[in-house]
C-alpha positions, 0 to 999 in steps of 0.5 A: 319730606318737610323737616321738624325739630327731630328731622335731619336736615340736608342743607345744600348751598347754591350760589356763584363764587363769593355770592356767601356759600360757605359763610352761610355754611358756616352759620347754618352748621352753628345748630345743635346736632349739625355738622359742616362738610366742606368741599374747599376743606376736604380738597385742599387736604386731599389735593394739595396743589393739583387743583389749578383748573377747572377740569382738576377740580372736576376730576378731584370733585367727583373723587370726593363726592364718590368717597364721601356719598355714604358717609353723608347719607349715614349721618343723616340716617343717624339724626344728625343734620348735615350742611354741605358746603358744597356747590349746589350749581348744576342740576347733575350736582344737586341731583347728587345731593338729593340721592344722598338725602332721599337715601338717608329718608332725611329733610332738604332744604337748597339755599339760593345766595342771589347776588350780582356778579359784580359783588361776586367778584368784588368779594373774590378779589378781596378773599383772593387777596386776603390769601385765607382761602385754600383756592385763588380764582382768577376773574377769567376762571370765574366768568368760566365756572359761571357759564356753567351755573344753572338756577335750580328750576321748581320741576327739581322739587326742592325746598329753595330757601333764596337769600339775596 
């Protein structure tokens, strides 16, 4: 389905740790009539301190998206768009997210954030520093959540829209 102007838009993010997910979230979630689901904010306050490694965060990321499925598809079939700040990285989690868009009868649009993993990792190690963000990641663990990343391919069939 192609968005218009009174078509509910699923925005999806897809881009390594620090590439700019959730700044462009938050950018994109200023339209009217949108909201802004975030993964790193509903984590946090559902899993305080049980999320040190990568199979904690899957466990508690799969928790999450089971309890929220429904309710994002029901906002979507309500009209209101829906910008999930939530990695978009792997095929098994975008194929997630289309199953929430396609049940809403809703538009999609996946955003590809592009950049080195050098600038990446520049930007991680200033956020970790800053101490705003509610997870620290260590290099080592960026290197080992990137190893799982995977590109979205044109036989997925979604809208990209890359930003680089």
């Amino acid at each position: 389905m192609t968005a218009t102007p009174s078509t509910p838009v699923l925005h999806m993010v897809c881009g390594k740790i620090g590439a700019g997910k959730s700044t462009l979230a938050r950018r994109l979630a200023a339209a009217p009539a949108t909201v802004l689901v975030s993964e790193d904010a509903w984590l946090a306050a559902l899993y305080p301190g049980e999320i040190r490694e990568l199979p904690d965060y899957a466990r508690c990321a799969g928790r999450l998206k089971q309890a929220i499925e429904g309710h994002l598809a029901a906002l979507l079939a309500a009209g209101v768009s829906v910008v999930l700040d939530f990695p978009a990285n792997t095929v098994a989690n975008r194929r997630w997210m289309r199953g929430i868009f396609e049940a809403a009868g809703a538009a999609h649009v996946l955003h590809l954030l592009e950049l080195p993993d050098a600038v990446c990792k520049q930007r991680l190690r200033a956020r970790n520093a800053s101490g705003t963000h509610p997870f620290e990641t260590s290099e080592a663990q960026f290197d080992l959540i990137s190893s799982h990343f995977a590109a979205p391919s044109a036989a997925e069939g979604f809208t990209v829209r890359r930003h680089g």
